[in-house]
Structures are given as structure tokens and as C-alpha cells.
C-alpha positions as CSV (number, residue, x, y, z in Angstrom):
1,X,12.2,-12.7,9.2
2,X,10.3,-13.0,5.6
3,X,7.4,-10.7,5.4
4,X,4.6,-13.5,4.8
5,X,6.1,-15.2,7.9
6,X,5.7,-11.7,10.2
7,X,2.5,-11.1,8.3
8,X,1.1,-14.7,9.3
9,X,2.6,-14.6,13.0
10,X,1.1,-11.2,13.5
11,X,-2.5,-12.4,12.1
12,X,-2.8,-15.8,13.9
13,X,-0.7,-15.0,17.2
14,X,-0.5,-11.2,18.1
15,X,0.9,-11.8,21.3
16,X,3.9,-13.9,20.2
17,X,4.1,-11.0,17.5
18,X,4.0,-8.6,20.0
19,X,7.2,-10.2,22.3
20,X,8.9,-10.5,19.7
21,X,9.0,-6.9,18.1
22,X,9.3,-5.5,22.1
23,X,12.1,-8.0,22.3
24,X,13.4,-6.3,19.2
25,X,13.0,-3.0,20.6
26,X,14.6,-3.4,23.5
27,X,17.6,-5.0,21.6
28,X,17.9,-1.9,19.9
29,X,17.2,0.2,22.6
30,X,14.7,2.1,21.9
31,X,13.2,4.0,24.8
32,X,10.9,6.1,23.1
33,X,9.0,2.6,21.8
34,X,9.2,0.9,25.7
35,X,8.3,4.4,27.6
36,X,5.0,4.1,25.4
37,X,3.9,0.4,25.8
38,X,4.8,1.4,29.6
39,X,2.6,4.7,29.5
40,X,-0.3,2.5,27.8
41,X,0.2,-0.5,30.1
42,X,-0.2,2.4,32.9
43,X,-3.9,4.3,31.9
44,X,-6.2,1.5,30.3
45,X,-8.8,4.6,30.2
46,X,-7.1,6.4,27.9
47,X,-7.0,6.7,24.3
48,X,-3.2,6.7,22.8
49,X,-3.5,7.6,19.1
50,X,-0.2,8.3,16.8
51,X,-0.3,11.6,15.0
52,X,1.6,12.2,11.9
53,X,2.3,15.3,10.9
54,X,2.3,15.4,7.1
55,X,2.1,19.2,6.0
56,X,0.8,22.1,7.4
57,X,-2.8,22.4,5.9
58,X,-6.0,21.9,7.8
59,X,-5.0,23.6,11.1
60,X,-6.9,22.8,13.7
61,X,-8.5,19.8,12.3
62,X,-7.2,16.3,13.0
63,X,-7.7,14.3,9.2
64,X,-8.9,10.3,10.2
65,X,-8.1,8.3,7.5
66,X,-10.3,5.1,7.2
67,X,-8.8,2.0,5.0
68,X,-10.0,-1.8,5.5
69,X,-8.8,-3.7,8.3
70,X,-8.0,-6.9,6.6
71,X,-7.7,-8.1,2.8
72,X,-9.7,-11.1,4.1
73,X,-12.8,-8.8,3.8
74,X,-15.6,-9.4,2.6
75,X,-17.5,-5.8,0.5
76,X,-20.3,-5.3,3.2
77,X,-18.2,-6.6,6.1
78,X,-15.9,-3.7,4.8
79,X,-18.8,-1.2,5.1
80,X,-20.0,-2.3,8.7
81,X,-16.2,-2.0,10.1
82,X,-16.3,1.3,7.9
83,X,-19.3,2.3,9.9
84,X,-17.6,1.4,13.2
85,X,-14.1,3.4,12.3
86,X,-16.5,6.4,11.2
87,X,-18.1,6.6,15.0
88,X,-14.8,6.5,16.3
89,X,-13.5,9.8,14.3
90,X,-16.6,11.1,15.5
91,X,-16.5,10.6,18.9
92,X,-12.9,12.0,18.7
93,X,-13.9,15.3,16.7
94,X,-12.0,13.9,13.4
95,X,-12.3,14.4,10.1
96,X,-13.0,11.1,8.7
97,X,-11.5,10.5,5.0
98,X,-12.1,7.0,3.6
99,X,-9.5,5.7,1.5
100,X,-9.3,2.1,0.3
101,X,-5.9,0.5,-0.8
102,X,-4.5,-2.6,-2.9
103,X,-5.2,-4.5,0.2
104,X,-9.0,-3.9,-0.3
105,X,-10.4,-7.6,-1.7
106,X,-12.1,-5.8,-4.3
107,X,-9.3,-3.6,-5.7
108,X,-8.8,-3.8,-9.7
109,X,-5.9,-3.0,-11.5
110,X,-7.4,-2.5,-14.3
111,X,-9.3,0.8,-12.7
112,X,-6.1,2.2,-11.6
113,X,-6.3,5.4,-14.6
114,X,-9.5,5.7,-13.9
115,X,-10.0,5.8,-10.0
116,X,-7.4,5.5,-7.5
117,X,-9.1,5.5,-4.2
118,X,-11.4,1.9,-4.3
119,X,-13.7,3.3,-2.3
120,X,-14.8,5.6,-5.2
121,X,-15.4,2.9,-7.5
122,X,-18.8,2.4,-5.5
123,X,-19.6,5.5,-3.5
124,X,-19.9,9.3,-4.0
125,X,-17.2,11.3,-2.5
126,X,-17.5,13.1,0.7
127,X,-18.7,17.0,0.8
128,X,-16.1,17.5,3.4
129,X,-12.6,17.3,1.2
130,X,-9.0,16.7,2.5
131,X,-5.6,15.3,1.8
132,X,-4.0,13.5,4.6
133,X,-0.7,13.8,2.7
134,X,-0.8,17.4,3.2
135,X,-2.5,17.8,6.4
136,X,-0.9,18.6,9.9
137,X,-2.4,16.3,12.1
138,X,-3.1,12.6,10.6
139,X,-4.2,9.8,12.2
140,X,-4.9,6.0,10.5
141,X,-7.1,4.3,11.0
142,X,-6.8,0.4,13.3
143,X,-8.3,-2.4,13.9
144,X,-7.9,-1.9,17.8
145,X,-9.7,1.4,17.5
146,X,-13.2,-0.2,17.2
147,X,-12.9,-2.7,20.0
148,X,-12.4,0.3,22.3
149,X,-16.2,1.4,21.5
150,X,-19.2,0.3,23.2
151,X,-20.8,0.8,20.0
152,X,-18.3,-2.1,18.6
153,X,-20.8,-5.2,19.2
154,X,-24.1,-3.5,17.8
155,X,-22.5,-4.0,14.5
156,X,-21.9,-7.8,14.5
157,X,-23.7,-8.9,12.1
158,X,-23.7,-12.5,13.6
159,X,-25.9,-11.8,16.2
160,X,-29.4,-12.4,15.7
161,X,-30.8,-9.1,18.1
162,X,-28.2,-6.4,16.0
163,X,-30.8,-6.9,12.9
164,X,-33.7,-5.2,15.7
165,X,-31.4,-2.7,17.4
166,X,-33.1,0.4,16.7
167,X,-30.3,2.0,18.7
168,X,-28.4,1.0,16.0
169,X,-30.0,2.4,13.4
170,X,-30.2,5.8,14.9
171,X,-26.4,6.0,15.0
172,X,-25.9,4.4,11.4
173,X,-28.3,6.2,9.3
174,X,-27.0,9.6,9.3
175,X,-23.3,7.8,9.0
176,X,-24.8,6.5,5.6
177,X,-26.7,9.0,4.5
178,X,-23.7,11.4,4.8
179,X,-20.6,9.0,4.1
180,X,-21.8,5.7,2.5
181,X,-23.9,7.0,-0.8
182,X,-24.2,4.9,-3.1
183,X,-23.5,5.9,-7.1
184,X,-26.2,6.7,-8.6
185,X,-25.8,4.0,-11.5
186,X,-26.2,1.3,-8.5
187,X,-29.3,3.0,-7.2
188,X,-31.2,3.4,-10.9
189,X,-30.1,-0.3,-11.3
190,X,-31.6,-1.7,-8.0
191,X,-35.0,0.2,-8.7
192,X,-35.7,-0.5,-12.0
193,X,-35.2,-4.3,-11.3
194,X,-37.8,-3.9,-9.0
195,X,-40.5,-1.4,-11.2
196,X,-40.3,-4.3,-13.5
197,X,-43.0,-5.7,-11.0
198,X,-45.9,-3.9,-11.3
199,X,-48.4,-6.1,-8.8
200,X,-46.6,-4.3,-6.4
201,X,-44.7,-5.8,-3.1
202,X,-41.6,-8.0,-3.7
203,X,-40.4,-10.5,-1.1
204,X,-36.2,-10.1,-0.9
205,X,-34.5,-12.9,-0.5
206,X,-30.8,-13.5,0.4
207,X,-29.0,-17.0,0.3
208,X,-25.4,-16.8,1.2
209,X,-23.4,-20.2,-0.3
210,X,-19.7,-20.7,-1.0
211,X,-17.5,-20.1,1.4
212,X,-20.3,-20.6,4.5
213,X,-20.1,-24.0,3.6
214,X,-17.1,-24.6,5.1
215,X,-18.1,-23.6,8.1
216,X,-15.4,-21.5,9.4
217,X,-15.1,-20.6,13.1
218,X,-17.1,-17.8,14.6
219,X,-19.0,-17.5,10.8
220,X,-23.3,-18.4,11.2
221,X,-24.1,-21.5,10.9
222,X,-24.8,-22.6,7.2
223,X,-28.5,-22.9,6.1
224,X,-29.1,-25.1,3.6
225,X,-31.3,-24.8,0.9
226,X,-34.2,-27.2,1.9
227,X,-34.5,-24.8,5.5
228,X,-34.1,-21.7,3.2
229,X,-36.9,-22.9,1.0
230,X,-38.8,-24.0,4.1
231,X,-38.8,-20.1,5.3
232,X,-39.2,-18.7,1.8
233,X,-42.6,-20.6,1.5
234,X,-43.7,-19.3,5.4
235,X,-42.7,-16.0,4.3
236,X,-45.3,-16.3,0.6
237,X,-47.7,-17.5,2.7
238,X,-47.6,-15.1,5.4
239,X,-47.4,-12.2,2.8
240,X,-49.5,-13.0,-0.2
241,X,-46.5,-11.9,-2.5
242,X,-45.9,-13.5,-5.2
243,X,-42.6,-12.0,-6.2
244,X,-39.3,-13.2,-5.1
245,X,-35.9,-10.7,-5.6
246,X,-33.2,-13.2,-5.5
247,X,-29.3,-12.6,-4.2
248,X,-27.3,-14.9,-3.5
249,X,-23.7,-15.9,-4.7
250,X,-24.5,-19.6,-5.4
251,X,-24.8,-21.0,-8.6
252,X,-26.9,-23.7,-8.2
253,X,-29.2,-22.2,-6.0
254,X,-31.6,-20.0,-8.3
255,X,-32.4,-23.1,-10.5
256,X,-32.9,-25.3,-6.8
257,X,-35.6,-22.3,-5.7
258,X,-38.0,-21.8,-8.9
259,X,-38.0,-25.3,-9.6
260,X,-39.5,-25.3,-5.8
261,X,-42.0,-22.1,-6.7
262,X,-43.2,-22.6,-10.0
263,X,-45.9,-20.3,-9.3
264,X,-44.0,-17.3,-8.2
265,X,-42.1,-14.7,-10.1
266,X,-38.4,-14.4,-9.3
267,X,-36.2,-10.8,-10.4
268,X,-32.5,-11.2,-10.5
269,X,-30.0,-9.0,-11.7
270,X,-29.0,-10.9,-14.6
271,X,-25.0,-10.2,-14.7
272,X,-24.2,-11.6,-10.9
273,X,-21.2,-13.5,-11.2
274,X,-21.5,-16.6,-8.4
275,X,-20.1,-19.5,-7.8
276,X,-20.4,-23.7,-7.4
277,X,-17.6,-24.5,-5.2
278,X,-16.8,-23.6,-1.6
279,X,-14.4,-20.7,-2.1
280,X,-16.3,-16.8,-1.6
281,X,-16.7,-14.9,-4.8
282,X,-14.7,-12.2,-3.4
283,X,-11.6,-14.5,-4.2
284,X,-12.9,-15.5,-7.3
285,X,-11.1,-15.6,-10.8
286,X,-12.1,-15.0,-14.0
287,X,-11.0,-13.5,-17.4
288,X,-13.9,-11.0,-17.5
289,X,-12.6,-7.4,-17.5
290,X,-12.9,-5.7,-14.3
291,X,-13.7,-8.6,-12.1
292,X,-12.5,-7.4,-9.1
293,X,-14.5,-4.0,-9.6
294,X,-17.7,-5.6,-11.2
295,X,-17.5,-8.4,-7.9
296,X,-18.3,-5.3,-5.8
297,X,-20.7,-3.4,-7.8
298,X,-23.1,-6.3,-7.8
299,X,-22.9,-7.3,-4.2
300,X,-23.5,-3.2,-3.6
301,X,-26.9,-3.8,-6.4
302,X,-27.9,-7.1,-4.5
303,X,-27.3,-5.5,-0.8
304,X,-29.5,-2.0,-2.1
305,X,-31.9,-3.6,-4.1
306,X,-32.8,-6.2,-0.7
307,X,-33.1,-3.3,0.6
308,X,-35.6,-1.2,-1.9
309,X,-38.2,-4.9,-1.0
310,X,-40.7,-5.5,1.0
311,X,-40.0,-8.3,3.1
312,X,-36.4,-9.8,3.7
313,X,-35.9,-13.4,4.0
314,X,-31.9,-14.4,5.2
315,X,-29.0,-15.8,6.9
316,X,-27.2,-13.8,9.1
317,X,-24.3,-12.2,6.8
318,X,-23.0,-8.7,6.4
319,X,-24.9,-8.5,3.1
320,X,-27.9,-9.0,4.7
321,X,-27.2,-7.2,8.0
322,X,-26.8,-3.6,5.8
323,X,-29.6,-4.0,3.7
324,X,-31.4,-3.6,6.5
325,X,-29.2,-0.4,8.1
326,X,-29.6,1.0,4.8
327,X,-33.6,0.3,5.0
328,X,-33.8,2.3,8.3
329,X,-31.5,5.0,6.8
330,X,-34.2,5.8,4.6
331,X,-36.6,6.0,7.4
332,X,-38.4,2.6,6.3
333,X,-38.6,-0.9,7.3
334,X,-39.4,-4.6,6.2
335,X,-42.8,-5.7,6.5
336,X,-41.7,-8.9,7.4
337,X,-38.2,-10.0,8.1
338,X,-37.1,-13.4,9.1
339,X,-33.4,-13.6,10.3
340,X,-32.5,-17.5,10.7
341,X,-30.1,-18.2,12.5
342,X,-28.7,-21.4,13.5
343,X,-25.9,-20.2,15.9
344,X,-22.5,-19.6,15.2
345,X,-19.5,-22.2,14.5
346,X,-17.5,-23.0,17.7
347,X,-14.4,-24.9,16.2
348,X,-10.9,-24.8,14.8
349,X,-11.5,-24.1,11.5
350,X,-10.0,-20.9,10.6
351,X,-10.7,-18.7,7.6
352,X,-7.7,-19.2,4.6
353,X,-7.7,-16.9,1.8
354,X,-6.8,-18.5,-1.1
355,X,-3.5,-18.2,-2.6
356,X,-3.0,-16.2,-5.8
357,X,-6.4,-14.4,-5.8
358,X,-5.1,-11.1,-6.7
């Protein structure tokens, strides 16, 4: 069976995947594979996690290695299932270690000499330092491992009462403030935007195009820009700001909104590369050096710097979702914050990465 075919069978139908590799299995006889899906059929209460044994350092310490779930990801929906795989080490008294791979949608080639863990192109490393290659007891990281956490739907970032779960925030800020810190190049960026403004308060707004469009299933509900406006003006109104931070990964969109606010004063980081059609800027091409890498170090700016305003204006998205977990990890929150959300998309239409992205 061709890989892409496995790949695609495994992604769209896990339990025909499944039968078939136990069918497999049982072909060859492999006991040790059917006593185990028999054991874990047996004790739904129990964890079953595989242990590799690499080396011999690190005695005593089991070494949790954290990579992205699917190269369908998008850069903050990366850092919430981060967030979720962290808890779980936690909970399990592991060492978490997160290491990104070629599968990460924001890998660059061209950064391979100078970084080779992805993670690092964006965030500090970790105080706490290990090599899973050489440590005794190693464990990777799966999808399946979240959904076994009652923590696992306070982190959807679809649902409208996540943005208000203080519970939430409780359990997420020391995870960010320890694990998720942010270059300091991305932080002096985000804040000097915003000290260009010296009246003060700055309203943050985030408009999430492309790829929402297309309403895939189980994604929020698009909001267009007349409703976005529409809030944007409530929001002026209701504040008395008169400066707008503006993120978004549309291209028509920033021209749309100050033609609409002619009195206001809009910031935007000025090298955001967006897009006019319907496919996410994460799968984006272009001949600019370092695309991949420079896609996620401006969503990272746009995600802190909403986060460094005042008031937040948004859809419901991941981007928008951790700008506001990184707002209570500094012990702060919006003055005003309006979420819209017109549901989510009940329907057939799946997400499909586009071909020859990478």
C-alpha cells in the first residue's frame, strides 16, 4: 500500500485504518501487538503509553517529547495543542521537550544550518535541558493523548465561553510563562509598534480571511467584513479610542477598514505577507527568502502585539484565542473584548491542504 494512500486512509477513516493494520498483524502473527489492543480494549481507565528506551541518561526521569499533531496546522493552533500535550507531561510527572519537525507547516529549509529544532526559530529554549536520543525512558508525544484530558475542550478555540475561562488561564499562564517565551526580537517588535501611539490606548483588531472563506467543517463561521466593521465601530464608540492595531491575513481588507474610518489611526506591522484568494497563508508560496520562517514570525508579532492592546475585537481563531491566554499570562486583561461568533460550520466540507506547498 503507497504511503500517501495509508497516510490519507489513516487521516480520513481511522477505523478502517485501524482493521486493516490488526488484520495485518494478525496475518503475521504478532501476539505481542493483539495482547496489547486486548489489554487496552480491557482497562478504558488506564493510560497505556510506549516507552522507548534510547540511552541510559536521565535516570529516573521520563523525557516527553512534544512535536505537532498534524502538518495541516495552523502556527497558534500549534501552540494551543502544544499547551494541551504540555498538561499531559505534567499530569504524568514528565519532562516535556518540544521539538518541531519537517512536518511543522512552518518549517524552512532554508533555516536548517542555522536552527534545527522549528520550535526555536520563535521561542527561547527551555531551562530544563535533555536529549531524548540519549535518554532511558522516552515517550512521544500523540494526538490521542489530549482527548484523554478533561482539560482537552477548555482549549477549543471555537467555542465562544473558552475566551472567559478563567480556569483556563490559571492552568495556561504558568505553561507559557515557563515553556512558550517568545524571542525577544518578537516582543521589542510588538511594543514598539504600539509606543508609536502616544495618545495612549489602542483598540486590537483581528480579521481572519482566506482560508475561512471556504467554510470548512467544524471551522467558525466566516464574518465578513461589513459585520467586522459593524463591531469595530461599537467597539470606537464604546471606548473612545481612536487607534486601531490591525492583523489580519487578508489583503484586501486593511484598505476595506480605513477607507470605513477615516478618522482613526490604524498601526500595522508593515512586512505581513497576506493573501487575496481563499487558500491560508500558512500554505502560501512565494520567492521571498525564508517564507516559511518569516510566515510564522509575523503571525507570533500579530498574536503578541493583540495582545500588548487594549481592547480586542475578533473572530473566533487560534490567533485570537492566545492572544488573549497570553494577556492573562501576564496577569492583565482587555478592557473590552468582543468575540463574534456566528457558530460553527456543520457540513461536508473537509479541510485539503494544498498540494505542493512545501
Amino acid at each position: 500500500m503507497k504511503r500517501n494512500l495509508k497516510t490519507i486512509i489513516r487521516e480520513k477513516n481511522p477505523g478502517v485504518f485501524l482493521l486493516l493494520r490488526t488484520i495485518r498483524r494478525m496475518i503475521k502473527k504478532d501476539d505481542c501487538y493483539l495482547q496489547r489492543a486486548l489489554a487496552l480494549g480491557d482497562s478504558a481507565n488506564c493510560d497505556y503509553l510506549e516507552l522507548l528506551h534510547n540511552g541510559t541518561k536521565d535516570y529516573g526521569k521520563t523525557i516527553y517529547v512534544i512535536t505537532e499533531n498534524s502538518p495541516n496546522e495552523g502556527f497558534c493552533a500549534t501552540l494551543r495543542f502544544i499547551i494541551w500535550l504540555i498538561i499531559f507531561a505534567q499530569q504524568h510527572g514528565f519532562a516535556p521537550v518540544i521539538r518541531l519537525s519537517e512536518d511543522f507547516a512552518y518549517y524552512d529549509k532554508d533555516m536548517r544550518t542555522k536552527c534545527s529544532n522549528p520550535w526555536e526559530y520563535y521561542f527561547l529554549s527551555s531551562e530544563e535541558s535533555f536529549d531524548e536520543n540519549i535518554a532511558l525512558n522516552v515517550c512521544y508525544s500523540r494526538y490521542y493523548h489530549m482527548m484523554t484530558m478533561k482539560e482537552y475542550s477548555a482549549l477549543d478555540a471555537y467555542s465562544l465561553k473558552n475566551y472567559y475561562n478563567r480556569q483556563a488561564f490559571r492552568i495556561c499562564s504558568p505553561i507559557i510563562n515557563k515553556y512558550m517565551r517568545l524571542k525577544p526580537e518578537i516582543i521589542k517588535e510588538s511594543s514598539a509598534l504600539l509606543e508609536k501611539e502616544k495618545n495612549g490606548k489602542i483598540l486590537g483588531v483581528h480579521f481572519r480571511g482566506t482560508d475561512y472563506k471556504n467554510c470548512n467543517n467544524d471551522h467558525p463561521v466566516f464574518i465578513d467584513e461589513d459585520r467586522m466593521i459593524s463591531e469595530i465601530d461599537k467597539a470606537l464608540e464604546a471606548t473612545g479610542l481612536s487607534t486601531v492595531f490591525l492583523a489580519t491575513d487578508d489583503a484586501a481588507f486593511p484598505s476595506r477598514i480605513k477607507s470605513s474610518f477615516r478618522n482613526i489611526r490604524f498601526l500595522q506591522h508593515p512586512d505581513v505577507f497576506r493573501s487575496n484568494g481563499n487558500t491560508s497563508v500558512a500554505f502560501s508560496k512565494s520567492s521571498r527568502k525564508y517564507h516559511k520562517y518569516l510566515l510564522g514570525y509575523e503571525i507570533a508579532r500579530d498574536m503578541y502585539t493583540l495582545s500588548l492592546c487594549d481592547g480586542l475585537v475578533a473572530g473566533k481563531s487560534s490567533v485570537s484565542f492566545m492572544s488573549n491566554l497570553y494577556k492573562h499570562s501576564r496577569n492583565e486583561e482587555y478592557e473590552y473584548m468582543k468575540i463574534i461568533d456566528n457558530g460553527n460550520n456543520k457540513n461536508d466540507n473537509e479541510f485539503i491542504r494544498p498540494t505542493g506547498d512545501r
